[in-house]
C-alpha positions in Angstrom: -19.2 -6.5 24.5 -19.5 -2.5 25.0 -18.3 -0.7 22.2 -14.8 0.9 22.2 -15.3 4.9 22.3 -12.6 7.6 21.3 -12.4 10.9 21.2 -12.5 12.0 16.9 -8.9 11.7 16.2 -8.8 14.9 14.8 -10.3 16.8 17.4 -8.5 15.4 20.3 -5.2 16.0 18.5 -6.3 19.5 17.5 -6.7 20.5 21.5 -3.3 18.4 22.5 -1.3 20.2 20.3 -2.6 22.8 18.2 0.5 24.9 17.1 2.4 21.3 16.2 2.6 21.0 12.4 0.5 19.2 10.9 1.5 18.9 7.1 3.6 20.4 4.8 2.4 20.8 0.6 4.2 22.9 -1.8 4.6 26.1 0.0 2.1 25.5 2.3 2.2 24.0 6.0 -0.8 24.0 8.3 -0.6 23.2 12.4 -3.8 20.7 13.3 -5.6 23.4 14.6 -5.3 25.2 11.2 -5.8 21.6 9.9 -9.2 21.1 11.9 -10.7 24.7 11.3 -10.3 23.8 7.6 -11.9 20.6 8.0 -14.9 21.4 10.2 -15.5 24.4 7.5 -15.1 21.7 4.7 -17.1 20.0 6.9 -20.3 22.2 7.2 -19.8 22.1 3.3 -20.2 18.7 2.6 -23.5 18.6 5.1 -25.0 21.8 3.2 -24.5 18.6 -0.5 -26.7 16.2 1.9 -23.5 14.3 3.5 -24.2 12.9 6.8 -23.2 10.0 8.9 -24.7 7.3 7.1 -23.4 7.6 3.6 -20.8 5.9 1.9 -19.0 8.7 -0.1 -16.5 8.4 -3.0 -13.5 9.9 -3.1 -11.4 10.5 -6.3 -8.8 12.4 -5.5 -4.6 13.4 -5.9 -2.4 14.0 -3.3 -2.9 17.2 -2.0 -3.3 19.2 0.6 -7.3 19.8 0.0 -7.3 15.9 -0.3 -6.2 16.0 3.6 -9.0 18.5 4.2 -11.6 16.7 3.0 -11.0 12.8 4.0 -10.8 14.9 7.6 -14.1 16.6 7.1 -15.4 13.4 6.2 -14.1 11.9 9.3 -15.5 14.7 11.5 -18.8 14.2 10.0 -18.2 10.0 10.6 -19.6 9.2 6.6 -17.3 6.5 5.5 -14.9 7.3 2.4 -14.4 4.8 -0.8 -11.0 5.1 -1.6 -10.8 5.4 -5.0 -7.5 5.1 -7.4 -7.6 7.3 -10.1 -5.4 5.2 -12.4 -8.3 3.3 -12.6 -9.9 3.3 -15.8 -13.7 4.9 -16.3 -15.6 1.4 -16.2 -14.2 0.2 -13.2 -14.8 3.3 -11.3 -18.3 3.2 -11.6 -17.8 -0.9 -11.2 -16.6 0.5 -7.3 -19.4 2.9 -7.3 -21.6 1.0 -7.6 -20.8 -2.1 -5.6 -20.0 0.7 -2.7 -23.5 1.8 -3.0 -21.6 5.3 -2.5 -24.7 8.0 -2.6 -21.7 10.8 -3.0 -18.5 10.8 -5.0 -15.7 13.7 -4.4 -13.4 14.4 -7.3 -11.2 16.8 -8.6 -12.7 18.8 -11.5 -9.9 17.9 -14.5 -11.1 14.1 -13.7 -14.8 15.4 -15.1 -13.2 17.4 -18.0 -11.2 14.5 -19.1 -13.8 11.8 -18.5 -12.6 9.9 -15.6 -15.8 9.2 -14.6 -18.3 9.5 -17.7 -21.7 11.3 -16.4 -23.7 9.9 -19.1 -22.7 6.4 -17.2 -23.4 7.5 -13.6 -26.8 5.8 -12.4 -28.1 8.2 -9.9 -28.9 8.4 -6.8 -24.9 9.1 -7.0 -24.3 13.3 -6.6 -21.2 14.3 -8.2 -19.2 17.2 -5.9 -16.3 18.9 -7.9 -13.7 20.6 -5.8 -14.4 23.8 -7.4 -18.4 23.0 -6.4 -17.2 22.4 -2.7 -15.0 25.5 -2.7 -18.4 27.7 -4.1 -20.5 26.4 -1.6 -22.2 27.7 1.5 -21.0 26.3 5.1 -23.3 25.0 7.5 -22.9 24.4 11.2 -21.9 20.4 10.5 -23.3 17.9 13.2 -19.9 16.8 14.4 -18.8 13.3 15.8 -16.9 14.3 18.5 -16.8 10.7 19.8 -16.2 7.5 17.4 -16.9 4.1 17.8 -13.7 2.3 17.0 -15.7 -0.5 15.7 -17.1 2.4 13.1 -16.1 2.1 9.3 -13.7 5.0 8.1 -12.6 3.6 4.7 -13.2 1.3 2.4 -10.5 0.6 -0.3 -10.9 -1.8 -2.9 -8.2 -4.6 -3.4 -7.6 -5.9 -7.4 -7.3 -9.3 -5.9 -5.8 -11.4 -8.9 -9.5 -13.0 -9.8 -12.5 -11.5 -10.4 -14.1 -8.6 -9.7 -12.1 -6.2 -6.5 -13.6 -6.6 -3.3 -14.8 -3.6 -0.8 -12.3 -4.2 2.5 -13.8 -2.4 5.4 -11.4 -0.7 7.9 -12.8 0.7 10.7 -11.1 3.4 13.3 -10.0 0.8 15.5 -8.5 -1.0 12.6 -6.3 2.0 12.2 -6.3 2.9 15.7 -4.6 -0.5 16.7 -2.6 -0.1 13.2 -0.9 3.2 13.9 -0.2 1.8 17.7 1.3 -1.3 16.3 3.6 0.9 14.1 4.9 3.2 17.2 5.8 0.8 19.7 7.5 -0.8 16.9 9.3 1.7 15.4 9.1 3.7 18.3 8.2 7.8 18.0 10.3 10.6 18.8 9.2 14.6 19.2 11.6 15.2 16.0 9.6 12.8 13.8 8.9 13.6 10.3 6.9 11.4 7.8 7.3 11.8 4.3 4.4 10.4 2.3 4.3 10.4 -1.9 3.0 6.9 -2.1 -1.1 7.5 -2.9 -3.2 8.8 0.0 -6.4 6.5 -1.8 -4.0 3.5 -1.0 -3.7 2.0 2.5 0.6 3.1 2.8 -0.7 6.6 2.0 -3.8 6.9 4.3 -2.0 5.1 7.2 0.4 8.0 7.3 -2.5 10.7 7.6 -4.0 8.5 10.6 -0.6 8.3 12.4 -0.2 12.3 12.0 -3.3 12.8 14.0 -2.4 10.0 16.4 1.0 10.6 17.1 0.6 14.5 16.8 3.1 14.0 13.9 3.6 16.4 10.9 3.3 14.9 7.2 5.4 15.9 4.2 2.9 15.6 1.0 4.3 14.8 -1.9 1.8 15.1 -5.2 3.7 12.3 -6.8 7.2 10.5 -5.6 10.3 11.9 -7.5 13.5 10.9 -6.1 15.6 14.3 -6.1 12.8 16.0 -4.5 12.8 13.4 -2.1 16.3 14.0 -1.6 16.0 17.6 -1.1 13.1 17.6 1.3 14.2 14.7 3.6 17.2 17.7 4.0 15.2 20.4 4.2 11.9 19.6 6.0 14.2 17.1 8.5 12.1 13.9 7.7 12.8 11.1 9.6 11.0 8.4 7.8 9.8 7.5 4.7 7.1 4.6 3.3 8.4 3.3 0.1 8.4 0.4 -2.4 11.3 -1.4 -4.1 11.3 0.3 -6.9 11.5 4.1 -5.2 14.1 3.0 -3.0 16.0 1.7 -5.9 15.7 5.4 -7.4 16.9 6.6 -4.5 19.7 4.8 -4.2 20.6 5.3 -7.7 20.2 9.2 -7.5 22.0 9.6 -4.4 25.3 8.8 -6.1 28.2 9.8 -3.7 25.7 11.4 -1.7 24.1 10.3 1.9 21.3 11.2 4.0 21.5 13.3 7.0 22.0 11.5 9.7 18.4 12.5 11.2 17.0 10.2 9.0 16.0 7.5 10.8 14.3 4.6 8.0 13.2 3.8 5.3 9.9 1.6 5.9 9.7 -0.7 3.0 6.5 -2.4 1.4 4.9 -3.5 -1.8 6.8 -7.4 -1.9 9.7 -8.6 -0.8 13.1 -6.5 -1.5 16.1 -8.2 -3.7 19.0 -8.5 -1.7 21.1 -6.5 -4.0 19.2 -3.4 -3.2 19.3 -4.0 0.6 23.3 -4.2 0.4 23.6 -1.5 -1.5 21.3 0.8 1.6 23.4 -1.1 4.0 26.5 0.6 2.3 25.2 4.0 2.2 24.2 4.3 6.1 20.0 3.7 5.0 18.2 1.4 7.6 15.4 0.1 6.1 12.8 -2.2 7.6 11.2 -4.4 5.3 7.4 -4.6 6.2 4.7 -7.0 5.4 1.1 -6.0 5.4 -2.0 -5.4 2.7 -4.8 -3.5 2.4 -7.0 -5.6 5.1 -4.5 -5.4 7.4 -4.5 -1.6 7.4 -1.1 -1.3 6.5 1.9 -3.4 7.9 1.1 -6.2 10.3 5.2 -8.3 10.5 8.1 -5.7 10.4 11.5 -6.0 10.9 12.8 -4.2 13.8 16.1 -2.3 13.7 18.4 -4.7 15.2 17.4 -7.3 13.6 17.7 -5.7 9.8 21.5 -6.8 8.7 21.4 -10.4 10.4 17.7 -11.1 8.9 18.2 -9.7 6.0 15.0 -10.5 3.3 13.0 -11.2 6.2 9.8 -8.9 6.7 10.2 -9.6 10.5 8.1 -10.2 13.7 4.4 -9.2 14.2 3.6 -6.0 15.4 3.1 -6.0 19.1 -0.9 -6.2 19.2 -1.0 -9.1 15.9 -0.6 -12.7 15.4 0.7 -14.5 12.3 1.3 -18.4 11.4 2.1 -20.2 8.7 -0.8 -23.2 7.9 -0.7 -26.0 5.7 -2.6 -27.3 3.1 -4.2 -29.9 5.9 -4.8 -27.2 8.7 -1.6 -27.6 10.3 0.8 -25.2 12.1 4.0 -25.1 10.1 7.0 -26.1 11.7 10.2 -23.8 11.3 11.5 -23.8 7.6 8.2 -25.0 5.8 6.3 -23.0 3.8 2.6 -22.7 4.3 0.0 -19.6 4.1 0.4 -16.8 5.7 -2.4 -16.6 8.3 -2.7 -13.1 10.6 -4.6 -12.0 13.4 -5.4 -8.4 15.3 -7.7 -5.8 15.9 -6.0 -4.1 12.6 -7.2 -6.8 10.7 -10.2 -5.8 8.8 -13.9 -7.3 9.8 -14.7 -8.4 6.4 -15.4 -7.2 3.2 -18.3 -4.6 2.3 -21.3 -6.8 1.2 -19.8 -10.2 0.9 -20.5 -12.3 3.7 -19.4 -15.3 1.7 -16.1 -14.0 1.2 -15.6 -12.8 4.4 -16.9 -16.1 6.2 -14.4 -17.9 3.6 -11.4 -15.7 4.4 -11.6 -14.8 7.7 -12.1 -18.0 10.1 -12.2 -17.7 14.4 -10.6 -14.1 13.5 -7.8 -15.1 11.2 -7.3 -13.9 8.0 -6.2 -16.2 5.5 -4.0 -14.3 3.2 -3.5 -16.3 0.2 0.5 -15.6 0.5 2.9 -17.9 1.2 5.5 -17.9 3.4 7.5 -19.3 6.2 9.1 -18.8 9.9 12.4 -19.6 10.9 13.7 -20.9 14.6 13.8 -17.4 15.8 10.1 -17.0 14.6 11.1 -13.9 11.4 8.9 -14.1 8.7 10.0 -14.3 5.2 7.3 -14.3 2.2 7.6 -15.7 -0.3 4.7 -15.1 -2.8 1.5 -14.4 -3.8 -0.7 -17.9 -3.6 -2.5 -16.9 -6.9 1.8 -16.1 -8.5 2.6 -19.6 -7.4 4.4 -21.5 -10.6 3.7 -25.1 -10.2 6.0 -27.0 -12.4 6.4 -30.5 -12.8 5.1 -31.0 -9.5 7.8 -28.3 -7.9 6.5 -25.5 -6.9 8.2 -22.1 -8.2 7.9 -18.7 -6.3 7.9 -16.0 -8.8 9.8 -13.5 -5.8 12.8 -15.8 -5.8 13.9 -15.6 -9.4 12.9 -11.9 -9.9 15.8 -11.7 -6.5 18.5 -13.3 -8.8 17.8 -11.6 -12.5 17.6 -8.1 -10.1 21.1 -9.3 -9.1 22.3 -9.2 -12.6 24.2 -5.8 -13.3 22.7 -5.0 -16.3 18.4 -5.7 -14.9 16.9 -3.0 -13.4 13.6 -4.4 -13.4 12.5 -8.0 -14.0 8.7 -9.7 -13.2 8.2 -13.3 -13.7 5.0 -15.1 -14.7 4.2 -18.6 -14.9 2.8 -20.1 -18.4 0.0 -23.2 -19.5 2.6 -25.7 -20.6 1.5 -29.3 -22.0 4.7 -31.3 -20.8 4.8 -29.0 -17.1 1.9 -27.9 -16.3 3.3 -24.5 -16.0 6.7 -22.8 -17.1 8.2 -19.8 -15.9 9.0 -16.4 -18.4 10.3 -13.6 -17.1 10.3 -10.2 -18.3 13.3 -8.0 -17.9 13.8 -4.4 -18.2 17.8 -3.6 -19.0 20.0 -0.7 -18.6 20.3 1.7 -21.6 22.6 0.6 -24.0 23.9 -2.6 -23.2 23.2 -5.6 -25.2 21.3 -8.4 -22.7 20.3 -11.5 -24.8 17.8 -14.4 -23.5 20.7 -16.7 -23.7 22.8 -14.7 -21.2 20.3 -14.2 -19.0 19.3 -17.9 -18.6 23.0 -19.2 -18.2 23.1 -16.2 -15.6 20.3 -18.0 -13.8 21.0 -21.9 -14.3 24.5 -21.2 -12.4 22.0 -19.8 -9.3 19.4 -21.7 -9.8 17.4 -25.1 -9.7 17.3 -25.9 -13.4 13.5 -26.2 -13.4 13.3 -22.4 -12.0 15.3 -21.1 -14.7 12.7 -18.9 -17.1 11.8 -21.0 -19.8 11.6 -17.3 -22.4 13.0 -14.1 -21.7 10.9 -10.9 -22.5 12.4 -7.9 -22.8 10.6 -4.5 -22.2 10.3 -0.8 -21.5 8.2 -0.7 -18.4 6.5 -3.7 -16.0 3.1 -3.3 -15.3 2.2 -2.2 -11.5 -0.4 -1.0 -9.4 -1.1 2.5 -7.6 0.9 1.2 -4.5 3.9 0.4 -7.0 3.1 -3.5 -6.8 4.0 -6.1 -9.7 1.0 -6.8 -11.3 2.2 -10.3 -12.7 -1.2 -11.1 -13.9 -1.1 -8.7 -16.4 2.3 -10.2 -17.1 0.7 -13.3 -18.4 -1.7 -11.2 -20.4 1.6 -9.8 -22.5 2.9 -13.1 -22.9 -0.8 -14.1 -25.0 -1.7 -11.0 -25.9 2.2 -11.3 -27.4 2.1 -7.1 -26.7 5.6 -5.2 -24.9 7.6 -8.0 -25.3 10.9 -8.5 -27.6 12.5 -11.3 -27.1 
């Protein structure tokens, strides 16, 4: 099969449109032709360290402006970045480092002053490049890739997976090629479109937004962290038009909003990280918000089922259809196709969908089988063929025999008035098997009690779904991408730590 060439996305969109905007920071706003002379001088920078083509090169950095610079340079000079979060702890940096075989790693200087990455720990050959370093140094004419191979690696970005150590997931340009087209003729793309991005550029919701900019000659509105009045106000001011969020920022939004609405420019919220309580949907129904729930991870570069506009009120809680270029069906435990209404895993296919993962071929030959991914979520289709998921394989509460999906009874507690978070975990028990806890976090100043909480539940729910303890607690543990981490969840409950009953 001949290889798929493109012009570099960058440089194509850089002679298409060149006075468009490309991004606004702060104060700041640069058109892609601003955007691309900044990049190719980056560029010639990052050659004159040694960076070429071949090299895998970390990159720990915030949300900024210069962050878009350089993950552009990188592209222009085809070396493939590793994605790294910076919430991640010192150890298991250099764990991703390492397994990356990165040769270079890009970071912002406070992360060497505080010790984000330890030098004393870094086994060489690994060249650390500061911003300040990058800024100081000479530009050379960089050897430019003016065409790409869509079947090239861009990123890699690690996933926590829920056992083990993370694995490397490989996305290539036409994984994010086919990703950003998906996303358009779904959503469809006007000249007015505006993308607000606060969710982490190292994290696939983030990066997918940069890609679509260039692609859809579409400008970005950079956020360095999400804050929900700022939000507010620059959706206003800057005219956005749509916004990738999780449950818990949309939630904020609501919240803060009050009496308020947003303009009427505004054309969605697109909506990831797990599936949304109903509560929260109602409430955007009522304020005029469409949101479109999505469904999509880090190997599928981004959403792969969404919900498409007309279909949001009657299907609501569903993540949708499959975006026009992907397949998904629901298997069972024997191999078969689920029929409508039975649950099964969730098993995609498309050219979005990642190759494999970086250096595992065991993995990647268990997950990925005649092109479908095996996603380890659960699920099910209706008549109409929506999706809804349920959970996470590895979250599934077997009880007694009866299986229990964490997502369901976080929906109800969520409905409770007085819950504004709530994450439930399954525990070892001798009689069971496995019980359900939940943990809840409550609204100042009232006065929730286990006991209320469970009758809440038993007059909603199957008695053997009801949580078996009630934790309450400040804060729920979640991932750079907002996501409940509910393994850590079962961690609190031995580790007895953030929990009161």
């Amino acid at each position: 099969m001949d290889t798929q060439m493109m012009p570099n996305f960058l440089i194509k969109r850089a002679f298409l449109t060149p006075n468009r905007t490309a991004v606004y920071f702060q104060d700041q706003s640069f058109s892609f032709k601003k955007l691309y002379d900044r990049s190719l001088e980056t560029a010639g920078r990052l050659q004159a360290f040694g960076i070429n083509k071949n090299h895998f090169v970390g990159v720990l950095l915030t949300n900024h402006l210069d962050t878009v610079v350089i993950l552009f340079a990188l592209q222009l000079l085809g070396a493939k970045a590793v994605m790294l979060n910076h919430r991640l702890t010192s150890t298991e940096l250099l764990w991703q480092l390492r397994d990356s075989k990165a040769s270079f790693l890009i970071l912002e200087d406070f992360f060497l002053e505080t010790e984000k990455i330890k030098h004393q720990e870094i086994e060489q050959p690994l060249m650390t490049i500061t911003k300040k370093q990058l800024k100081e140094c000479e530009s050379t004419p960089p050897v430019v890739q003016e065409e790409i191979s869509l079947a090239d690696i861009c990123t890699i970005m690690y996933t926590s997976g829920t056992t083990g150590n993370p694995k490397g997931v490989i996305q290539t340009y036409g994984n994010h090629w086919w990703s950003s087209t998906g996303s358009a003729l779904n959503l469809g793309t006007i000249e007015s479109d505006c993308w607000l991005c606060s969710v982490p550029l190292f994290h696939i919701s983030g990066y997918s937004i940069l890609m679509r900019s260039v692609i859809y000659g579409m400008p970005i509105v950079l956020h360095e962290k999400f804050d929900e009045e700022r939000t507010i106000q620059d959706i206003q001011l800057k005219r956005v038009t749509i916004m990738s969020v999780v449950g818990t920022m949309l939630t904020q939004i609501v919240n803060r909003l009050e009496e308020r609405r947003l303009p009427d420019f505004f054309r969605c919220m697109l909506l990831g990280g797990g599936p949304a309580p109903l509560p929260l949907l109602e409430a955007c129904v009522n304020k005029d918000i469409p949101v479109f729930q999505t469904y999509g991870m880090t190997e599928t570069s981004s959403q792969i089922v969404t919900l498409a506009p007309e279909d949001s009120l009657q299907k609501l809680g569903s993540a949708g259809k499959p975006l026009f270029p992907s397949q998904v069906r629901i298997e069972l435990e024997n191999g078969a196709i689920a029929g409508a209404g039975l649950a099964g895993e969730i098993v995609v296919k498309g050219p979005n969908v990642t190759l494999g993962y970086l250096y595992r071929p065991e993995v990647t030959r268990d997950k990925i089988r005649n092109g479908w991914l095996y996603t380890g979520d659960i699920g099910y289709m209706d008549e109409e063929g929506f999706l809804y998921v349920m959970d996470r394989r590895s979250d599934l509460i077997i009880s007694g025999g009866e299986n229990i999906y964490p997502a369901e009874l976080e929906a109800i507690l969520l409905a409770h008035p007085d819950v504004i978070e709530a994450g439930v975990t399954g525990i070892e028990d001798p009689k069971w098997g496995q019980i359900p806890v939940a943990f809840i976090v409550k609204k100042e100043g009232t006065a929730l009690s286990q006991e209320e909480i469970q009758q809440f539940c038993t007059e909603r729910l199957a008695k053997y779904k009801v949580p078996k303890a009630v934790y309450f607690t400040e804060h729920l543990p979640r991932n750079a991408a907002k996501k409940l981490l509910r393994r850590k969840l079962r961690e609190w409950v031995k580790g007895n730590e953030h929990c009161s009953d």
